[in-house]
TIKEDO-892750 format. One record per residue (C-alpha): x, y, z. Coordinates in Angstrom, 1 decimal. Last residue first. Layout:
BEGIN
<xx->X, yy->Y, zz->Z>
...
//
This chain:
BEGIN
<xx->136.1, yy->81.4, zz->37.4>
<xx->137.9, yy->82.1, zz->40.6>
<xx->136.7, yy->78.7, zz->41.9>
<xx->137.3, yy->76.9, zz->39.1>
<xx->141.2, yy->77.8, zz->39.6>
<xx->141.0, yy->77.4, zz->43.0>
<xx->139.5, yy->73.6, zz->43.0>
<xx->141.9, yy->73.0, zz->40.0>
<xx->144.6, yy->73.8, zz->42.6>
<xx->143.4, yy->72.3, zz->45.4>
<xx->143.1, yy->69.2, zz->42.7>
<xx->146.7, yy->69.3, zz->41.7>
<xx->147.7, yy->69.6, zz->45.2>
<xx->146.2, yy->66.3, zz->46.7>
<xx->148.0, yy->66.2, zz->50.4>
<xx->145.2, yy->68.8, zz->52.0>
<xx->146.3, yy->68.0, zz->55.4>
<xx->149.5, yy->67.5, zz->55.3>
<xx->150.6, yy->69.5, zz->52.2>
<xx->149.1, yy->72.3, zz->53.7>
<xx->148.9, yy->75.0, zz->51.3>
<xx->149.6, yy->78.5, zz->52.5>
<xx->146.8, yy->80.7, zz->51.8>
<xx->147.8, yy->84.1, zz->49.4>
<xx->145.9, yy->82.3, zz->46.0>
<xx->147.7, yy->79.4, zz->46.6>
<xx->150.7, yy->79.8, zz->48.8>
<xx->153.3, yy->77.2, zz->48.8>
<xx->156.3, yy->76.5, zz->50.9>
<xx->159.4, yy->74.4, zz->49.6>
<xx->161.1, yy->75.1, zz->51.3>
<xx->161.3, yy->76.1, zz->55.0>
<xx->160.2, yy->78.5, zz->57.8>
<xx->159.0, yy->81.3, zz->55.6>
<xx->158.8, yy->83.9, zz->58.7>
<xx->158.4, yy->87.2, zz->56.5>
<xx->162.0, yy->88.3, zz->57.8>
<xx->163.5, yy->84.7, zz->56.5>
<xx->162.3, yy->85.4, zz->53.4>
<xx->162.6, yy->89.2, zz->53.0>
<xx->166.8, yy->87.9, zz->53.8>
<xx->166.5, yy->85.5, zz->50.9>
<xx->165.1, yy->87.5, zz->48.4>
<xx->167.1, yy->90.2, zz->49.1>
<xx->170.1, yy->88.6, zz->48.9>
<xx->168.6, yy->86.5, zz->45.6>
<xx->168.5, yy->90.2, zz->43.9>
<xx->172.3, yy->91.3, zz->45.0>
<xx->173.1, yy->87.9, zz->43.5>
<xx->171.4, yy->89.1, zz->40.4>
<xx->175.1, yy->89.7, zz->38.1>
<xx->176.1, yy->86.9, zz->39.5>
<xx->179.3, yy->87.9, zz->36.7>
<xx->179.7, yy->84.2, zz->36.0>
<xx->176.2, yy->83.5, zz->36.2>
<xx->175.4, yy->86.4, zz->33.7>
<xx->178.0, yy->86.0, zz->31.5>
<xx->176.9, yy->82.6, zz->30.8>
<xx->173.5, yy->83.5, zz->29.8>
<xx->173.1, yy->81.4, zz->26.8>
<xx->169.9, yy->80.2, zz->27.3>
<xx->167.8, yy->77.4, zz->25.1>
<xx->167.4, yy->74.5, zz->27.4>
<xx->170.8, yy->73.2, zz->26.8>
<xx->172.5, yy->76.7, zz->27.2>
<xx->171.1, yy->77.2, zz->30.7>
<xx->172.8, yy->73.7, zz->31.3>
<xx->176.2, yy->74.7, zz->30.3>
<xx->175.9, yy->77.6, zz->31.8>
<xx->174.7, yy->75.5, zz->35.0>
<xx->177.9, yy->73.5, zz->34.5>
<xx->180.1, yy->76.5, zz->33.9>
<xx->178.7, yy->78.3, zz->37.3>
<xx->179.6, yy->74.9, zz->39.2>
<xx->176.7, yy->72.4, zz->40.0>
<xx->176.1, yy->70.7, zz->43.3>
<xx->175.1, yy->67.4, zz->43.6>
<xx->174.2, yy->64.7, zz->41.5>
<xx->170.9, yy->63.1, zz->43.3>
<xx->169.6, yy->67.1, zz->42.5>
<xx->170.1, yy->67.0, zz->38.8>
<xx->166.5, yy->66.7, zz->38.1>
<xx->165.9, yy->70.7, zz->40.0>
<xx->167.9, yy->72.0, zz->37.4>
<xx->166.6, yy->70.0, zz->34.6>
<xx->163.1, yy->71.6, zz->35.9>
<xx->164.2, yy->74.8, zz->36.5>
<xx->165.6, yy->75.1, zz->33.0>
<xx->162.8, yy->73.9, zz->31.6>
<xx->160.5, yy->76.2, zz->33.3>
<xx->163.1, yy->79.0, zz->32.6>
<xx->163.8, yy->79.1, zz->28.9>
<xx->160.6, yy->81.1, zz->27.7>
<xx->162.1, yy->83.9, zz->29.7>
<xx->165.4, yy->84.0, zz->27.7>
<xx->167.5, yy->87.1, zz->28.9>
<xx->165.6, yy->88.0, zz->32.3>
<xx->164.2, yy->84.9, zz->33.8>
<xx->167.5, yy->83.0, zz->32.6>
<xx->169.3, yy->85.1, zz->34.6>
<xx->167.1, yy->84.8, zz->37.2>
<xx->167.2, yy->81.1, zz->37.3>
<xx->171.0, yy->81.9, zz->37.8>
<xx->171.0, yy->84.0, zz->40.7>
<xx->168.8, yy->80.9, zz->42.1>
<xx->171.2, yy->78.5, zz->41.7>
<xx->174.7, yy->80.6, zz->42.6>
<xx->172.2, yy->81.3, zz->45.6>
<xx->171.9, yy->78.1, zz->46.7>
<xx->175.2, yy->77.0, zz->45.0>
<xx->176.9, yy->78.5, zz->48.0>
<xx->180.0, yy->77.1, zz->47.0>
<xx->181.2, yy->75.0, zz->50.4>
<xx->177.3, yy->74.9, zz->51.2>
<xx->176.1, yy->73.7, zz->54.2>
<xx->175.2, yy->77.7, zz->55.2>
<xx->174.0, yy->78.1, zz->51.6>
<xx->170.7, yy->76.1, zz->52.3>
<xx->168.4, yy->79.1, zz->52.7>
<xx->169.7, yy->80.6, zz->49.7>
<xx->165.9, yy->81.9, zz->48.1>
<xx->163.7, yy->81.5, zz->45.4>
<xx->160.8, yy->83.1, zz->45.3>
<xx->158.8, yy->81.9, zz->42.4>
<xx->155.4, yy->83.7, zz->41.1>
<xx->153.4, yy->81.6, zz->39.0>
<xx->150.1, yy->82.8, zz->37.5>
<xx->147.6, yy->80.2, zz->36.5>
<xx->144.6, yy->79.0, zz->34.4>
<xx->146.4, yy->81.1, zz->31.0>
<xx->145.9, yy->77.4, zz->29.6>
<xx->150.4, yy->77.4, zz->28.9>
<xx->150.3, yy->78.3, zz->33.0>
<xx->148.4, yy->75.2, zz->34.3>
<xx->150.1, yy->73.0, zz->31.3>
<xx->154.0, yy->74.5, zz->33.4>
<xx->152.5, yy->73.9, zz->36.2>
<xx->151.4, yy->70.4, zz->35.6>
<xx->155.0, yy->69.4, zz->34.4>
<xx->156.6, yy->70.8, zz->37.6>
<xx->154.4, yy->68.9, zz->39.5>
<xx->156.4, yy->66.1, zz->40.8>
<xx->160.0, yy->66.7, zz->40.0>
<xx->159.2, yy->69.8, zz->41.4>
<xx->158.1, yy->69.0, zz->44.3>
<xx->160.5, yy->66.2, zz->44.7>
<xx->163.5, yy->68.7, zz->44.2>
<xx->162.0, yy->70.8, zz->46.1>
<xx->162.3, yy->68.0, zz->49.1>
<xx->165.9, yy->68.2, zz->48.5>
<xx->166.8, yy->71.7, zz->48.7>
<xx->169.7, yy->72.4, zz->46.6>
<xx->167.7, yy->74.8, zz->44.5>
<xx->166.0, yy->76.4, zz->47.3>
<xx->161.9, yy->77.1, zz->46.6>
<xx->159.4, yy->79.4, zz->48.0>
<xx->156.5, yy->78.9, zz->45.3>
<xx->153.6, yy->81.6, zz->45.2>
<xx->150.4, yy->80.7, zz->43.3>
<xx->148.2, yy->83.2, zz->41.8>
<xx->145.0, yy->82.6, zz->40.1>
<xx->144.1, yy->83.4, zz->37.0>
<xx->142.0, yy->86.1, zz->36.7>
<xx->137.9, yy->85.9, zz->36.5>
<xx->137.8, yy->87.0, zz->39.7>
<xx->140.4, yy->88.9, zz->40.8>
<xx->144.0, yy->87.0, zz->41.3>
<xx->145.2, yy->87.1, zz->45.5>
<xx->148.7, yy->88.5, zz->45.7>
<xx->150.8, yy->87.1, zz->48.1>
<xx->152.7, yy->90.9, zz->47.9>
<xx->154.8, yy->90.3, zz->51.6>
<xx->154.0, yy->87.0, zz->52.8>
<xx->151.1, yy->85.7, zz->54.6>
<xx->150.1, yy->84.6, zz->58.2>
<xx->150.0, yy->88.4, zz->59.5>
<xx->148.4, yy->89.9, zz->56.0>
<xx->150.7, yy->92.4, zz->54.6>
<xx->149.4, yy->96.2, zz->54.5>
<xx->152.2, yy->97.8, zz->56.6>
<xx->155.0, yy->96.5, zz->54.4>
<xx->157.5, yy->94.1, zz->56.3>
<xx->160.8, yy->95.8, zz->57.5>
<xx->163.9, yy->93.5, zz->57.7>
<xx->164.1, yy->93.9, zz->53.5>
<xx->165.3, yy->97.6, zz->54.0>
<xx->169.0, yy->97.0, zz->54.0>
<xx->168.7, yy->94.1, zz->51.4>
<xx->167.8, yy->96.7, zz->49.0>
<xx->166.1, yy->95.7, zz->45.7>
<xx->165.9, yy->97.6, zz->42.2>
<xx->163.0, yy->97.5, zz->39.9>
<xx->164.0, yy->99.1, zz->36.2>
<xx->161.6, yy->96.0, zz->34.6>
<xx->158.7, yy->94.3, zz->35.0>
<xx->156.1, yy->92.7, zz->32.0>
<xx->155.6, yy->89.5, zz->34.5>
<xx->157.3, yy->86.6, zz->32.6>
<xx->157.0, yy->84.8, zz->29.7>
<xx->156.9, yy->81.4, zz->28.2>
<xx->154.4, yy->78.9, zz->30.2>
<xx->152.5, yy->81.9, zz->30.9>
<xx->152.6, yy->84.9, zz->33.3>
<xx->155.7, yy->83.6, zz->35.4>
<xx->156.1, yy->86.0, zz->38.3>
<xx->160.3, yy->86.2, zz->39.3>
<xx->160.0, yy->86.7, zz->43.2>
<xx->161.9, yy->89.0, zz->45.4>
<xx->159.5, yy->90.9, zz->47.1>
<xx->160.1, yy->94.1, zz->44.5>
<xx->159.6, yy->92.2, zz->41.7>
<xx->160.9, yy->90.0, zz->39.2>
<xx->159.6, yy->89.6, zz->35.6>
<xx->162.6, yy->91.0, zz->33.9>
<xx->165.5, yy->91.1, zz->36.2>
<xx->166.0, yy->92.5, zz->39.6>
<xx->168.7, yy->95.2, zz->39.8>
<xx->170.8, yy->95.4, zz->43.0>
<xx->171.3, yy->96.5, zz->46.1>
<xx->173.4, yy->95.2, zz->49.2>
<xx->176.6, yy->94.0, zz->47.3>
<xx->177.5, yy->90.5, zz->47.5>
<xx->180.5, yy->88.8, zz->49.4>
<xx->179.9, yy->85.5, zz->49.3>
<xx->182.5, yy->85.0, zz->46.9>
<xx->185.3, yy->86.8, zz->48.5>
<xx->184.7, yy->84.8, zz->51.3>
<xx->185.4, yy->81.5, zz->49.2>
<xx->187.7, yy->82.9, zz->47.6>
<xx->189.8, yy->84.2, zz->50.3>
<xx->189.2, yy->81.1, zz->52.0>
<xx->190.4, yy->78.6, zz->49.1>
<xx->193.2, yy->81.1, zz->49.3>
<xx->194.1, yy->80.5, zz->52.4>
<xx->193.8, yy->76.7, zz->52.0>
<xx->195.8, yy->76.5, zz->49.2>
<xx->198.7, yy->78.5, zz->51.2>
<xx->198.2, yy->75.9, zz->53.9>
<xx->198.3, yy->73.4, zz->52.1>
<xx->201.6, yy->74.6, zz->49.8>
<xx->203.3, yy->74.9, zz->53.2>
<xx->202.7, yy->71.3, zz->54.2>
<xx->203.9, yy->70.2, zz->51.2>
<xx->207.0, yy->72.2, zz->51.4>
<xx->207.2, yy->71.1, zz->55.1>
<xx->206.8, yy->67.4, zz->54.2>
<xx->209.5, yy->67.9, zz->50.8>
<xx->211.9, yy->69.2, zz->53.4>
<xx->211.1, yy->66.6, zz->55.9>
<xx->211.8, yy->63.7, zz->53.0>
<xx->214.8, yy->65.3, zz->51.7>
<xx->216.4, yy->65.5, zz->55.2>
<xx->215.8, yy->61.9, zz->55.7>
<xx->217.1, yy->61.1, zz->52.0>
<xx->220.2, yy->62.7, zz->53.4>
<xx->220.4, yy->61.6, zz->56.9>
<xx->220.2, yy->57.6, zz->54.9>
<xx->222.4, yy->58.7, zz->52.4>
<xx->224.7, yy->59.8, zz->54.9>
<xx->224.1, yy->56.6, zz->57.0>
<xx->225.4, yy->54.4, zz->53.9>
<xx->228.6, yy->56.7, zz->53.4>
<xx->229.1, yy->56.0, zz->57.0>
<xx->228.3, yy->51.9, zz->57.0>
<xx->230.7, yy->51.5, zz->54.0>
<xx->233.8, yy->53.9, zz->55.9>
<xx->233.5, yy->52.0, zz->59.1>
<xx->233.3, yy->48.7, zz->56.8>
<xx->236.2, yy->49.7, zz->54.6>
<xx->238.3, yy->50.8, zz->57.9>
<xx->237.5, yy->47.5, zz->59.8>
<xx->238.6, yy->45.6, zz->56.8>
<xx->241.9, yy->47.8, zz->56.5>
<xx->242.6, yy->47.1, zz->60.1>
<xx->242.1, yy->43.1, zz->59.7>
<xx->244.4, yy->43.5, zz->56.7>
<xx->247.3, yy->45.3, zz->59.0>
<xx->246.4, yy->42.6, zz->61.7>
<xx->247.4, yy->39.8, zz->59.4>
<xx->244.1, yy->38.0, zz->57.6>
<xx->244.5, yy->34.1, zz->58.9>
<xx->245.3, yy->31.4, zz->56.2>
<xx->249.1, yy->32.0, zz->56.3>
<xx->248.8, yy->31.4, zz->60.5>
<xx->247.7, yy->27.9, zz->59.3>
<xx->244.6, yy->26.3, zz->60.4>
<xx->244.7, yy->23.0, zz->62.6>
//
């Protein structure tokens, strides 16, 4: 049998209870406190999300906002395209302004089943093909990839006049709209190095499977094929131009990219699926 010695007196047995009362509250302070910390630090997070997100919006709607009127650039037209008049120059344009405003009426002299302008060359001229195209538009991308080459020998024979329309059709499953970011920047090049914009388009156009570009990446680009129009993609100094282009698009019923009009008649990639030789068959044609 124990002795009483070996048992804690009731004074000790107090103290212990006191330690442990006091242990187990210090130790559920820090607990509340780390707790505290941790909802504090979840509402600042929570806070700095939705501020980020607000001004994700702002920019975002800040950026699609584009004035109504604007300048084309060198080579581009009233309807919106940028006309390529060899493999290194463009349409001798210039001063032409666009207004979105008045891109819902079609001029009085366009066919029914054609765009505004499809011009048709005279005999003996080369022949004029018009390309609808959206730089994040996928089957573009093939087009291009496919023939872009061919144009370009078409054009450098003097065989061929090129007229591109490009327009923002894919901008409503864009976060950036790089659509028009795209096409505001094949202007730029159009304007400031024409001889730069077949090769631009085309590395454009290769960098589909990557995804979207930001302005300093397609700077960047511009630059690698002999452009340095930075300014000009940062400022979208022809967004006003691709609005137009867009909206006299959609009002001329161009259902989706790419579409192409050879001397004013839509190819038919269906029926007619060879369209190197439709356009050789034109070209001789006109001859």
């Amino acid at each position: 049998m124990a002795s009483n010695s070996q048992r804690p007196s009731k004074a000790e047995r107090t103290a212990s209870a006191r330690e442990q009362a006091q242990s187990m509250r210090i130790t559920q302070e820090a607990a509340d406190k780390r707790k505290s910390l941790f909802i504090k630090l979840g509402v600042l997070v929570a806070v700095l999300a939705v501020i980020a997100l607000i001004v994700g919006i702002v920019l975002q709607n800040n950026a699609g906002k584009v004035a109504d009127s604007g300048a084309a650039p060198k080579g581009g037209n009233a309807a919106g395209g940028i006309t390529l008049t060899s493999d290194t120059t463009v349409a001798d344009t210039s001063g032409i302004t666009v207004d979105v405003t008045k891109a819902g009426t079609r001029p009085t002299e366009a066919k029914p089943d054609a765009p505004r302008d499809a011009k048709v060359a005279a005999k003996g001229d080369p022949i004029n093909i018009l390309l609808y195209v959206d730089v994040n538009c996928v089957h573009c991308a093939d087009f291009e990839t496919q023939y872009a080459d061919q144009i370009g020998n078409w054009l450098a024979a003097g065989d061929v006049q090129v007229e591109y329309r490009n327009v923002a059709y894919l901008d409503a499953g864009s976060p950036t709209n790089f659509s028009s970011r795209g096409a505001n920047a094949l202007a730029c090049v159009a304007d400031q190095a024409p001889a730069s914009y077949l090769p631009f388009a085309k590395a454009m156009f290769a960098h589909y499977p990557q995804g979207e570009m930001k302005n300093a990446e397609l700077a960047q680009l511009a630059k690698d094929n002999g452009a340095d129009v930075a300014d000009c993609i940062n400022d979208g100094t022809f967004r006003s131009f691709v609005k137009f282009t867009d909206e006299a698009s959609r009002v001329d019923a161009i259902a989706g990219t790419p579409s192409v009009f050879i001397q004013g008649k839509k190819w038919d990639s269906v029926a007619e699926p060879d369209f190197v030789g439709v356009v050789n068959a034109a070209i001789a044609a006109n001859q």
